[in-house]
C-alpha positions as CSV (number, residue, x, y, z in Angstrom):
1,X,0.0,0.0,0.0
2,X,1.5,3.5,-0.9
3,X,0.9,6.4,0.8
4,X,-0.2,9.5,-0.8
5,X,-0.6,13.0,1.2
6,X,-4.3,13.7,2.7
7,X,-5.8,16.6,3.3
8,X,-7.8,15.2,6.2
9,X,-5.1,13.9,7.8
10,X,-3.0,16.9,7.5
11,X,-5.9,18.7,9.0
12,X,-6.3,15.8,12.2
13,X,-2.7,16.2,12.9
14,X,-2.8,19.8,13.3
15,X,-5.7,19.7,15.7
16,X,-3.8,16.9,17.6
17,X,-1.4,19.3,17.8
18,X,-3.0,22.3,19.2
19,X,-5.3,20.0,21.5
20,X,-1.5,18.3,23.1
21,X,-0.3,22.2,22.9
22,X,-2.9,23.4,25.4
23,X,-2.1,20.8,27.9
24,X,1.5,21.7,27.4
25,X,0.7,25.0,28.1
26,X,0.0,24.4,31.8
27,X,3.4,22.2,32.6
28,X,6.7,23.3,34.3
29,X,8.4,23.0,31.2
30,X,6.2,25.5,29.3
31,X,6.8,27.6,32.3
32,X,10.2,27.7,31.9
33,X,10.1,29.1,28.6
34,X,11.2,32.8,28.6
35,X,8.0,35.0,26.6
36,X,9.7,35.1,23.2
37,X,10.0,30.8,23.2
38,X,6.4,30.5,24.5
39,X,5.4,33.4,21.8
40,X,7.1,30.7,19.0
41,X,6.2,27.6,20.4
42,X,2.8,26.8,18.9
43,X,3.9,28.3,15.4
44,X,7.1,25.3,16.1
45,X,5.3,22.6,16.5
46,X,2.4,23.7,14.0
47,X,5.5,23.8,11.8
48,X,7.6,20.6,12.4
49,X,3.8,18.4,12.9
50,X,3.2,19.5,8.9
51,X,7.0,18.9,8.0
52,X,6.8,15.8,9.8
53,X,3.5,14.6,7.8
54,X,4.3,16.5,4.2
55,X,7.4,15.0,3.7
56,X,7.9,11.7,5.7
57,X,4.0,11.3,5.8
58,X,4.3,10.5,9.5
59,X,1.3,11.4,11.8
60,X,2.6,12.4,15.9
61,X,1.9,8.6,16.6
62,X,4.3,7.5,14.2
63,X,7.4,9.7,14.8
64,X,10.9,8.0,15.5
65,X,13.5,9.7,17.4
66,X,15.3,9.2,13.4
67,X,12.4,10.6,12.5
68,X,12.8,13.6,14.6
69,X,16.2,14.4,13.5
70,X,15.4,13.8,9.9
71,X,12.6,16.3,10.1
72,X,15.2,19.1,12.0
C-alpha cells in the first residue's frame, strides 16, 4: 500500500497538535520558557507536525527519534 498525502489527515494532525499544545501549556516546562519561546512555540510545533507529515507522511503517533532528526 503507498501512501499519498491527505488533506484530512493533515488537518487531524494539526488539531492533535494544538489539542497536546494546550495541555503543554500548563506544565513546568512550558513555564520555563522565557516569553519570546512561548510566543514561537505553537507556530514550532504547528511547523515541524506539517514537515513531519508533508514529507515523511508520519502522523505524531508514528514519529521515530530518526524521524525527529530527519525532520530538523
Amino acid at each position: 500500500m503507498t501512501q499519498e498525502y491527505l488533506e484530512e489527515v493533515a488537518e487531524k494532525n494539526f488539531s492533535k497538535n494544538h489539542y497536546w499544545f494546550i495541555r503543554f501549556r500548563s506544565t513546568r516546562s512550558y513555564a520555563k520558557l522565557d516569553q519570546a519561546q512561548k510566543a514561537n512555540a505553537f507556530y514550532i510545533t504547528q511547523a515541524f507536525v506539517g514537515l513531519a507529515y508533508r514529507y515523511q507522511l508520519r502522523s505524531p503517533r508514528r514519529w521515530t527519534a530518526a524521524s525527529v532528526k530527519e525532520v530538523f
